[in-house]
C-alpha atoms as an extended CHARMM CRD file, in Angstrom:
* protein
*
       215  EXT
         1         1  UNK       CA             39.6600000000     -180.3060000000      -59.4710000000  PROA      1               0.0000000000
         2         2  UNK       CA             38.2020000000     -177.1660000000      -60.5870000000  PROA      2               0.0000000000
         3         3  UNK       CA             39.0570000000     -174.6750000000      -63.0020000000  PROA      3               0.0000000000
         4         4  UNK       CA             37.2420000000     -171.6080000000      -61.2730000000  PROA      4               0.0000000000
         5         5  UNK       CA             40.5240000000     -169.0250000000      -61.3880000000  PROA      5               0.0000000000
         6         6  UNK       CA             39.8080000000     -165.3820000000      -59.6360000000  PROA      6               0.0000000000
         7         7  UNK       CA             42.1360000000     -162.5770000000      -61.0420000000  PROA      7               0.0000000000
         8         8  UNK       CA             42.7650000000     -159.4140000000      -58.8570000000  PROA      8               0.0000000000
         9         9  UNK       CA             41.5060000000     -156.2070000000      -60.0620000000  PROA      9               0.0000000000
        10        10  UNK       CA             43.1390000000     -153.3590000000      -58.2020000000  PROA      10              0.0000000000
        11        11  UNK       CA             43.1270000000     -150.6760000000      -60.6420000000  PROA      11              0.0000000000
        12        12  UNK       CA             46.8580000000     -150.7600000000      -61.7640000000  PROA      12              0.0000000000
        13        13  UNK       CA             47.3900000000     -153.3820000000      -64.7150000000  PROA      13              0.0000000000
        14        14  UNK       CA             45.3650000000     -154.5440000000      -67.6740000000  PROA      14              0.0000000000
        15        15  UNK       CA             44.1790000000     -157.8540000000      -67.0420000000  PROA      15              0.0000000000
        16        16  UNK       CA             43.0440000000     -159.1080000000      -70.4100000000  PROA      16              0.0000000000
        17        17  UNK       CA             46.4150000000     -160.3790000000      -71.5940000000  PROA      17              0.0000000000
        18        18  UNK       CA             46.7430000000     -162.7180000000      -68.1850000000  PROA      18              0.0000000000
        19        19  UNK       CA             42.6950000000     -163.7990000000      -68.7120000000  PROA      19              0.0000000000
        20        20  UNK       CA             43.6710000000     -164.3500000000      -72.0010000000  PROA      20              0.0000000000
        21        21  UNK       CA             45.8960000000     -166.9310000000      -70.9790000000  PROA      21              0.0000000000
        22        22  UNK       CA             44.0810000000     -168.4340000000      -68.5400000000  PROA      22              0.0000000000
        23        23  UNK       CA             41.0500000000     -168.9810000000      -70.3200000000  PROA      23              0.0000000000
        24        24  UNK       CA             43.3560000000     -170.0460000000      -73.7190000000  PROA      24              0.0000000000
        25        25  UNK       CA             44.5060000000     -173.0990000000      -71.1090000000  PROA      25              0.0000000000
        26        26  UNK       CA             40.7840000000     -174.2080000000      -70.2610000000  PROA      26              0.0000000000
        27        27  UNK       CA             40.4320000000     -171.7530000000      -67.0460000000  PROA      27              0.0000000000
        28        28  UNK       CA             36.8640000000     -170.5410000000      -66.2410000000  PROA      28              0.0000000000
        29        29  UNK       CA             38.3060000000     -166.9180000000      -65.2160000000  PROA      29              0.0000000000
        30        30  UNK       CA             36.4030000000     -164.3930000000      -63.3310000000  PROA      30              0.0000000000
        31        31  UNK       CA             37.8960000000     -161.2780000000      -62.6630000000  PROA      31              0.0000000000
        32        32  UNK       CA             36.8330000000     -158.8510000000      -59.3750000000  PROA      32              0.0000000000
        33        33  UNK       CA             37.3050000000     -155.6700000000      -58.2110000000  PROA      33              0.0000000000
        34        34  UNK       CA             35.6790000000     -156.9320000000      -54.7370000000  PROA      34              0.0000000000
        35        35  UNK       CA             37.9020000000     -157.8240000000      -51.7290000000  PROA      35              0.0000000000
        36        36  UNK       CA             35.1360000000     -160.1710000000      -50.5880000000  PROA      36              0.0000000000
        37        37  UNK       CA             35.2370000000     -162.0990000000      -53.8930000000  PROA      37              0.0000000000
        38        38  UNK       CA             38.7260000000     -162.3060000000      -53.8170000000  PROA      38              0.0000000000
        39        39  UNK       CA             39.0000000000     -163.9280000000      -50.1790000000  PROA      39              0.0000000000
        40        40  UNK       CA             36.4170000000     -166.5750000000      -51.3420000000  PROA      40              0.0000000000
        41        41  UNK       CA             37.9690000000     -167.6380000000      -54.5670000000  PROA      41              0.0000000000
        42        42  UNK       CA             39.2910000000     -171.3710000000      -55.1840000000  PROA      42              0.0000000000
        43        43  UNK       CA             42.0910000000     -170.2110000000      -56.7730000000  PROA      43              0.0000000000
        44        44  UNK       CA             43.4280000000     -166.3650000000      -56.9860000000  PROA      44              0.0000000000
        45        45  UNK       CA             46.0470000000     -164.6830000000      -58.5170000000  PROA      45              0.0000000000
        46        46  UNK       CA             47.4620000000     -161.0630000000      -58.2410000000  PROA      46              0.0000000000
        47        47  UNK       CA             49.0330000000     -159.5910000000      -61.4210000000  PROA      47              0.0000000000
        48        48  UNK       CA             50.9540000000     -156.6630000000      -61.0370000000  PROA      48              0.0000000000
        49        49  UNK       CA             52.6000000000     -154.0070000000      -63.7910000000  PROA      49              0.0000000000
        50        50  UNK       CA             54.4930000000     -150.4740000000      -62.5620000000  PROA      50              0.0000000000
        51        51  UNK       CA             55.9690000000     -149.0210000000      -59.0220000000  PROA      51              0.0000000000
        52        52  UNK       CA             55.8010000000     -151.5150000000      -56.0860000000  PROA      52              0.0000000000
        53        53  UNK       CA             54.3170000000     -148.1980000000      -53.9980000000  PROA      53              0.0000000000
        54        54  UNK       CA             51.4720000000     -147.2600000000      -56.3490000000  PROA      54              0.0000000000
        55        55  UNK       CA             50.3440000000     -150.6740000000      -56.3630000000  PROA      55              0.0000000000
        56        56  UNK       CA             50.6420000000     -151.6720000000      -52.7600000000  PROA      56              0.0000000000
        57        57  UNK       CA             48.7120000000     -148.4820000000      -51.9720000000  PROA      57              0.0000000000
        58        58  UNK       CA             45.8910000000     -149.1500000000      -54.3380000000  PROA      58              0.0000000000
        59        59  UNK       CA             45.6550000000     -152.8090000000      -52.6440000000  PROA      59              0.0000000000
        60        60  UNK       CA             45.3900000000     -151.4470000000      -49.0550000000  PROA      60              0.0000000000
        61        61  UNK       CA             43.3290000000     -149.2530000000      -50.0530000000  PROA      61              0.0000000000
        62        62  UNK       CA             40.5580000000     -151.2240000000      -51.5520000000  PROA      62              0.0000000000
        63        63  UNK       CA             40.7830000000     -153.7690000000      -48.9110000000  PROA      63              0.0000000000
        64        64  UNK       CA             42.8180000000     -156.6040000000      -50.7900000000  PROA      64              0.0000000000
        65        65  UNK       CA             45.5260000000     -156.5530000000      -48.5510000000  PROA      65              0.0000000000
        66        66  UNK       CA             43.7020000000     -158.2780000000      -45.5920000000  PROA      66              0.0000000000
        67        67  UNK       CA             41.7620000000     -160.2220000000      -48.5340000000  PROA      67              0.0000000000
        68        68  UNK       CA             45.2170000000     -161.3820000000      -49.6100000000  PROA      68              0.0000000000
        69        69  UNK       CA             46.6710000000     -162.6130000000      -46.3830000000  PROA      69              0.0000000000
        70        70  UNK       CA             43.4000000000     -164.2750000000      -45.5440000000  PROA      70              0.0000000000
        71        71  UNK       CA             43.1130000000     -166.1670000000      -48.7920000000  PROA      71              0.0000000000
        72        72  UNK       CA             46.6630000000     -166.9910000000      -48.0390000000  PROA      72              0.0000000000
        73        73  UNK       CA             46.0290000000     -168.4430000000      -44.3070000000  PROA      73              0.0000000000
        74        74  UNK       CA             43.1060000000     -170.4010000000      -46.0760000000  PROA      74              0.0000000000
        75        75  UNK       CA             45.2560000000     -172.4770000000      -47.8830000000  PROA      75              0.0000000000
        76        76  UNK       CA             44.3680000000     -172.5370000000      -51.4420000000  PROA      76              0.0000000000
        77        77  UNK       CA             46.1380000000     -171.7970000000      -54.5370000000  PROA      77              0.0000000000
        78        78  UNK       CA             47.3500000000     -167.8020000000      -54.8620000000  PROA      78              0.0000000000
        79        79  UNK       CA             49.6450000000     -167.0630000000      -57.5750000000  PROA      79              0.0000000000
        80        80  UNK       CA             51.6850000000     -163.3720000000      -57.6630000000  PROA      80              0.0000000000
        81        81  UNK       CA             52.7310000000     -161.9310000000      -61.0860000000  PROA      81              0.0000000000
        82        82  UNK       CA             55.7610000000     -159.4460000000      -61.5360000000  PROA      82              0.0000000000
        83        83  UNK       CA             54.4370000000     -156.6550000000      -58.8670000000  PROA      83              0.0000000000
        84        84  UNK       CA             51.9590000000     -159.1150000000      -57.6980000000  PROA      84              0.0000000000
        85        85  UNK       CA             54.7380000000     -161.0680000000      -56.4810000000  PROA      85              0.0000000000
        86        86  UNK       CA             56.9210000000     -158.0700000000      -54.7610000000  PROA      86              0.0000000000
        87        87  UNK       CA             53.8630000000     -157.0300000000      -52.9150000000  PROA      87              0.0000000000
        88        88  UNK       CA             53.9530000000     -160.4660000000      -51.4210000000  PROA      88              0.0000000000
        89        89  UNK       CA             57.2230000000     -159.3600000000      -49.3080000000  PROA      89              0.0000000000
        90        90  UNK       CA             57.7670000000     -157.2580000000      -45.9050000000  PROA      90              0.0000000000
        91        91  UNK       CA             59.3000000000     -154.2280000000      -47.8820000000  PROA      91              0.0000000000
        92        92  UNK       CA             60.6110000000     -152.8240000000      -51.0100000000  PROA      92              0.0000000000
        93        93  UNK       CA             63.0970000000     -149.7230000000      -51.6590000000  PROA      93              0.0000000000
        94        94  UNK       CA             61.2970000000     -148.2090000000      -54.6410000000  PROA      94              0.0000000000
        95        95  UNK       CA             60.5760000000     -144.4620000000      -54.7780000000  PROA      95              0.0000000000
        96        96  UNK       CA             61.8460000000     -144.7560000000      -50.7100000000  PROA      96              0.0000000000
        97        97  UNK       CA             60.6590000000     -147.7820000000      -47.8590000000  PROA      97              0.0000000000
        98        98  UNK       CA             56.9860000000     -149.1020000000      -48.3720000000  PROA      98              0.0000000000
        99        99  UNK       CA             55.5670000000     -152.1890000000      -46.3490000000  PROA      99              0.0000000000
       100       100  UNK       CA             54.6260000000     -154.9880000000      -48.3670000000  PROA      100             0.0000000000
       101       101  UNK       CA             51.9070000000     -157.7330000000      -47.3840000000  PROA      101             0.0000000000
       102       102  UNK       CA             54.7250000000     -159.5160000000      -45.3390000000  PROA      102             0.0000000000
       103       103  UNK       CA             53.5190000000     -163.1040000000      -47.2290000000  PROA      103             0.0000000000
       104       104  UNK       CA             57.2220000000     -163.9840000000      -47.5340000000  PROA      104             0.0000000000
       105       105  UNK       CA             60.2160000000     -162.6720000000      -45.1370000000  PROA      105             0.0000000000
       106       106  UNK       CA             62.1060000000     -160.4730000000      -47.0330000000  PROA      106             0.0000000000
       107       107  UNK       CA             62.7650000000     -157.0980000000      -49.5220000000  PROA      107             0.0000000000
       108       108  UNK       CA             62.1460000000     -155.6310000000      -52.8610000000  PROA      108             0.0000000000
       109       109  UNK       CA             65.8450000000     -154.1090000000      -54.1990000000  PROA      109             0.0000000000
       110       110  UNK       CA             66.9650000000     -152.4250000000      -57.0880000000  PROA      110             0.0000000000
       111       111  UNK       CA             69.0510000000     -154.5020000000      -59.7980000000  PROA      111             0.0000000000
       112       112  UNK       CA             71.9690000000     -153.4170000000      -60.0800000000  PROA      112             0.0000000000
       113       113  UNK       CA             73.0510000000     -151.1020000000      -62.3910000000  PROA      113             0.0000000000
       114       114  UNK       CA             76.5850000000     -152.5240000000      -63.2300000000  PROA      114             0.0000000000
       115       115  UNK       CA             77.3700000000     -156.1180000000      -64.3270000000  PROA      115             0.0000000000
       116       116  UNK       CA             80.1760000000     -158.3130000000      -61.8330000000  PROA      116             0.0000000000
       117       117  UNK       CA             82.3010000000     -157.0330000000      -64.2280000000  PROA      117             0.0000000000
       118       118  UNK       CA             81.6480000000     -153.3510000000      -63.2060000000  PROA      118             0.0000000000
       119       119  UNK       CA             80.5950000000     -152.1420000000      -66.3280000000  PROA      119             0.0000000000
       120       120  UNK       CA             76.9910000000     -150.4420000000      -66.4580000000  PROA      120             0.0000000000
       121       121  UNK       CA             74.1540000000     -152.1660000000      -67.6750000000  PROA      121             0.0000000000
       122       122  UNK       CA             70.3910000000     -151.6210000000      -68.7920000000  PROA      122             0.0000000000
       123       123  UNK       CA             68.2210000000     -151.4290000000      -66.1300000000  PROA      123             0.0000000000
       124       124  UNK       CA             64.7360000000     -152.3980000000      -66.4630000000  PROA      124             0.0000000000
       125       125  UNK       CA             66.2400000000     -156.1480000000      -67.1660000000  PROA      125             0.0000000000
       126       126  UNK       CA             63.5150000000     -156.3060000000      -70.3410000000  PROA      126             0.0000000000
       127       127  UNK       CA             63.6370000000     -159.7930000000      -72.1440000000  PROA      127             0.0000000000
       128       128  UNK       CA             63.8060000000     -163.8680000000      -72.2900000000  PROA      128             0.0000000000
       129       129  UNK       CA             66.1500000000     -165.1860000000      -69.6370000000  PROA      129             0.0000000000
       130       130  UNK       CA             66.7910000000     -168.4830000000      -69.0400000000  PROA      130             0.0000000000
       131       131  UNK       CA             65.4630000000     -170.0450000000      -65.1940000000  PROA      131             0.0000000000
       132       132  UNK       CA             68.0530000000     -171.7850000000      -63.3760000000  PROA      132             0.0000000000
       133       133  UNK       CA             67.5690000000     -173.8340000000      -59.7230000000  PROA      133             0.0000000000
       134       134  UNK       CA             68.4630000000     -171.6770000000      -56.8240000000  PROA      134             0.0000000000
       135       135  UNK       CA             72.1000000000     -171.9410000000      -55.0730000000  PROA      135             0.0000000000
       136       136  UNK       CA             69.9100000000     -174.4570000000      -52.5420000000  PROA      136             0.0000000000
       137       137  UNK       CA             69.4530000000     -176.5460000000      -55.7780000000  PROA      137             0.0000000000
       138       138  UNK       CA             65.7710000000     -176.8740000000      -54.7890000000  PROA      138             0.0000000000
       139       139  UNK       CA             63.8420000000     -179.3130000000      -56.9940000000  PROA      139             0.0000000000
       140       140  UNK       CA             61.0190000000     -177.9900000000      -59.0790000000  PROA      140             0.0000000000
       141       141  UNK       CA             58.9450000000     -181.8670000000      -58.8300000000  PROA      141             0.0000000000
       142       142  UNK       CA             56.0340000000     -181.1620000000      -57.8000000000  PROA      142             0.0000000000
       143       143  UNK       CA             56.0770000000     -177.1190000000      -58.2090000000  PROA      143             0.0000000000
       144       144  UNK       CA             54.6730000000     -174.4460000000      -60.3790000000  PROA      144             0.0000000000
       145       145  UNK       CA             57.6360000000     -175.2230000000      -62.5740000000  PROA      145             0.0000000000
       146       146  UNK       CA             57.3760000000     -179.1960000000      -62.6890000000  PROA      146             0.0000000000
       147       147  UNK       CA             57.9940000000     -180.9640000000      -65.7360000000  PROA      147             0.0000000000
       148       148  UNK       CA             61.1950000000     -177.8250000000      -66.5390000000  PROA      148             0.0000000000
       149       149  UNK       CA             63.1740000000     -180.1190000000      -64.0750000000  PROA      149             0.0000000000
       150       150  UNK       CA             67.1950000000     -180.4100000000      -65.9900000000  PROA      150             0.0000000000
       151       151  UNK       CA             66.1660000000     -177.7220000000      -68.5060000000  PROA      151             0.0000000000
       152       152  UNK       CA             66.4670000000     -174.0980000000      -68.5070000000  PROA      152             0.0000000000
       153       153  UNK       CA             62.7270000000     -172.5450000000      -69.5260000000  PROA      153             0.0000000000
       154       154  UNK       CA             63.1240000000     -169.1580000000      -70.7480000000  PROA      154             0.0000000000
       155       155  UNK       CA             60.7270000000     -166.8220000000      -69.7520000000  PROA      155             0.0000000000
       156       156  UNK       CA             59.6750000000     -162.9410000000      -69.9990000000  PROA      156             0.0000000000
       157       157  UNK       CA             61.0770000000     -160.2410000000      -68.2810000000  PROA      157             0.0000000000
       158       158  UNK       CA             60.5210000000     -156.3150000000      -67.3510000000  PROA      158             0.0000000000
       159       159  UNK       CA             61.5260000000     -155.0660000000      -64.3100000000  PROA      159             0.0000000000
       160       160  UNK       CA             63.9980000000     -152.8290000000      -62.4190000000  PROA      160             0.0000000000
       161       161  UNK       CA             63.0960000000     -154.1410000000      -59.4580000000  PROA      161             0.0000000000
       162       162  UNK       CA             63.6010000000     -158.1220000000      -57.6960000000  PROA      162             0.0000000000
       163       163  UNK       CA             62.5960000000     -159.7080000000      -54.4230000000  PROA      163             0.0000000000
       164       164  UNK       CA             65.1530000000     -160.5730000000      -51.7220000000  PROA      164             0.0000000000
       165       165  UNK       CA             64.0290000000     -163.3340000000      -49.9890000000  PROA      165             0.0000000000
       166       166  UNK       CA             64.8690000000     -163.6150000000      -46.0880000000  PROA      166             0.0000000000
       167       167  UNK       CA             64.5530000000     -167.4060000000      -46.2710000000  PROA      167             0.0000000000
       168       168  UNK       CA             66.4210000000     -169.3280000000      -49.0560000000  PROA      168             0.0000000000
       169       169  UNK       CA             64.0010000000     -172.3280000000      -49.0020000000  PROA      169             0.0000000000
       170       170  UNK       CA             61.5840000000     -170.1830000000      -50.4840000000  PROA      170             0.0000000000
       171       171  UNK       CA             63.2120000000     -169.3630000000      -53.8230000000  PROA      171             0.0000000000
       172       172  UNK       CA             62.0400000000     -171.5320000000      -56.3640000000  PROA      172             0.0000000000
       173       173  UNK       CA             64.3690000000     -170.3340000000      -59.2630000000  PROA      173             0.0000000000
       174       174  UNK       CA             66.6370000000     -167.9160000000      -60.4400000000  PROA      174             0.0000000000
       175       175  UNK       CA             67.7620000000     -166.1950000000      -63.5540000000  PROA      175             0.0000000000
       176       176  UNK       CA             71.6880000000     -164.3050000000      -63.8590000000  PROA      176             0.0000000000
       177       177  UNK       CA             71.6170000000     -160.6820000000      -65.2080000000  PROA      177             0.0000000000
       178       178  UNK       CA             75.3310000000     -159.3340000000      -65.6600000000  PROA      178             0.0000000000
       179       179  UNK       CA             76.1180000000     -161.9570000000      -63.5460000000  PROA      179             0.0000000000
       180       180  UNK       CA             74.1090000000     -161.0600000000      -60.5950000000  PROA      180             0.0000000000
       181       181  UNK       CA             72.0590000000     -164.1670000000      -59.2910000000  PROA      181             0.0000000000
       182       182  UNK       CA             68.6980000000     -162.6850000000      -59.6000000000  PROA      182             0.0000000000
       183       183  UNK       CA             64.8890000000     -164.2280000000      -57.7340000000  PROA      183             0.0000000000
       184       184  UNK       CA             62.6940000000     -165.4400000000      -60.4860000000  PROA      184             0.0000000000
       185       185  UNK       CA             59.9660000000     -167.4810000000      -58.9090000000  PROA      185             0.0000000000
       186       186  UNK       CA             59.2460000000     -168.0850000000      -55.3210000000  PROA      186             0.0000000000
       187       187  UNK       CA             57.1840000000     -171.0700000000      -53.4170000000  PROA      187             0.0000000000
       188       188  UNK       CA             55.9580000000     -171.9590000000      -50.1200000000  PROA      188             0.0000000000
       189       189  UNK       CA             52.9500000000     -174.6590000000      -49.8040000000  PROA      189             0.0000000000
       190       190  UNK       CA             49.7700000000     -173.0510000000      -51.7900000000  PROA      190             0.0000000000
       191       191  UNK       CA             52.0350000000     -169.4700000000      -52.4700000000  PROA      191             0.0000000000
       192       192  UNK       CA             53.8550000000     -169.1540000000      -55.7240000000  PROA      192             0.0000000000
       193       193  UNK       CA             54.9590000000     -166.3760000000      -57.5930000000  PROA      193             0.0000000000
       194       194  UNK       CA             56.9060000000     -164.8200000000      -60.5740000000  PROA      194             0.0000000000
       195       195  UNK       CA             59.1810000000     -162.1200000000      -61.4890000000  PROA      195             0.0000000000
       196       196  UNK       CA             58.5030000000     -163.0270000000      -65.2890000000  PROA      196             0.0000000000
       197       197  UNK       CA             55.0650000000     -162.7900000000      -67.2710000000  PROA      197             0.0000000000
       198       198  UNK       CA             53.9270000000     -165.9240000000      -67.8190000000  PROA      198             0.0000000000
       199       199  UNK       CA             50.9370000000     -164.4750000000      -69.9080000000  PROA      199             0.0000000000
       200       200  UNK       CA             53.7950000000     -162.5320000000      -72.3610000000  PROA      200             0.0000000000
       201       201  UNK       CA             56.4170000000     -166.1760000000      -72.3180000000  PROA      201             0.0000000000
       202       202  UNK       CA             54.9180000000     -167.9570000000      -74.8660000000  PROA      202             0.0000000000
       203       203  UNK       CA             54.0640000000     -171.8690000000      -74.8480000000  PROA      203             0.0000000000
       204       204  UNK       CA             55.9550000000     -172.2470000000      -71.4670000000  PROA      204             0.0000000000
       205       205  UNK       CA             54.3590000000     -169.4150000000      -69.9780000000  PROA      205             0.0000000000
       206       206  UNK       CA             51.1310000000     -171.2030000000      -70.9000000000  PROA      206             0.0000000000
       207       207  UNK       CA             52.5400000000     -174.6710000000      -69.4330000000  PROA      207             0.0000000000
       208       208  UNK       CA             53.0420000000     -172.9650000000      -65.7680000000  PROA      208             0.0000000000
       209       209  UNK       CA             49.2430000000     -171.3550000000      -66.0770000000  PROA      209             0.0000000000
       210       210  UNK       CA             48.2190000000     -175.0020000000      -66.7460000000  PROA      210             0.0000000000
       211       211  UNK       CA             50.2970000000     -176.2530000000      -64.0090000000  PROA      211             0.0000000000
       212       212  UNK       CA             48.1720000000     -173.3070000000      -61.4050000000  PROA      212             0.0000000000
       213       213  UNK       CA             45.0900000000     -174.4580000000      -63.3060000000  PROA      213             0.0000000000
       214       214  UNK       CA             45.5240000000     -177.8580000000      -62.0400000000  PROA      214             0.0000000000
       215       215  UNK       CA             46.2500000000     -177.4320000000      -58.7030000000  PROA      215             0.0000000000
């Protein structure tokens, strides 16, 4: 097992607080600003901070798009990070319709801005909220989330913005926000990502790192 971890530099998000944490849980981290690195890495992630469209246009056009899918068809570990996991879908609404990297069927839609209730609430959702299993009840054994199984980790949140996945089996977990079930953290074979920060969630932000790490 190897602890060689690649981070994405696109331009768009400061990286040091996600090396940080990485390197805090025993990673050797490089970070790159070269596709060709990226494509080659043992393990990659893609953090991600601001508008879905600024960033997906910045990874297009400095060639990390076709680095991403690539890395993705090679099967080894990629992890997504707030934006870095919305890029990973066909689309997203933001600032009008933008193609994604089409990694995972699906959309990027607004939260909404009033509770089940009908009465308005804050959007960005900004804070800890609790991870719950999806409506398929999918297991987290054996995922970026193992060893949470029966609990409910609480994790860090900012975003106005959540992916819609096409494909249930895909959702890893979900958090409620005025009572709208909300995607949290998708998974498919080597693919994982998260709406949260694990880098900002404290010691069980660092656990899921560790879990990557290991893979």
């Amino acid at each position: 097992m190897s602890s060689k971890v690649t981070l994405m530099d696109y331009g768009m998000c400061n990286l040091l607080s996600v090396a940080r944490a990485f390197e805090h849980c025993g990673a050797d981290v490089e970070m790159t600003e070269d596709p060709g690195v990226a494509v080659r890495a043992e393990k990659l992630v893609v953090p991600g901070v601001g508008a879905f469209r600024d960033s997906i246009d910045e990874v297009e056009k400095r060639g990390f798009g076709d680095a991403i899918r690539r890395f993705v068809d090679a099967g080894r570990p990629l992890l997504g990070i707030c934006v870095g996991m919305q890029m990973l879908f066909e689309t997203s609404e933001e600032f009008g319709d933008h193609p994604g990297l089409g990694v995972f069927a699906g959309r990027v839609a607004a939260i909404p801005r009033v509770n089940t209730d009908g009465v308005l609430q804050r959007v960005p959702h900004i804070g800890w909220n609790h991870l719950m299993a999806p409506e398929t009840g999918r297991s987290w054994r054996g995922s970026i989330l193992d060893g949470f199984e029966g609990t409910h980790p609480a994790f860090y949140f900012v975003h106005s913005y959540s992916a819609v996945p096409a494909d249930p089996a895909v959702r890893l977990a979900d958090v409620f926000y005025g009572g709208h079930r909300i995607c949290a953290a998708v998974q498919r074979e080597n693919v994982m990502a998260t709406q949260f920060h694990p880098e900002r969630s404290g010691e069980l932000g660092l656990s899921l790192v560790r879990q990557f790490i290991s893979l």
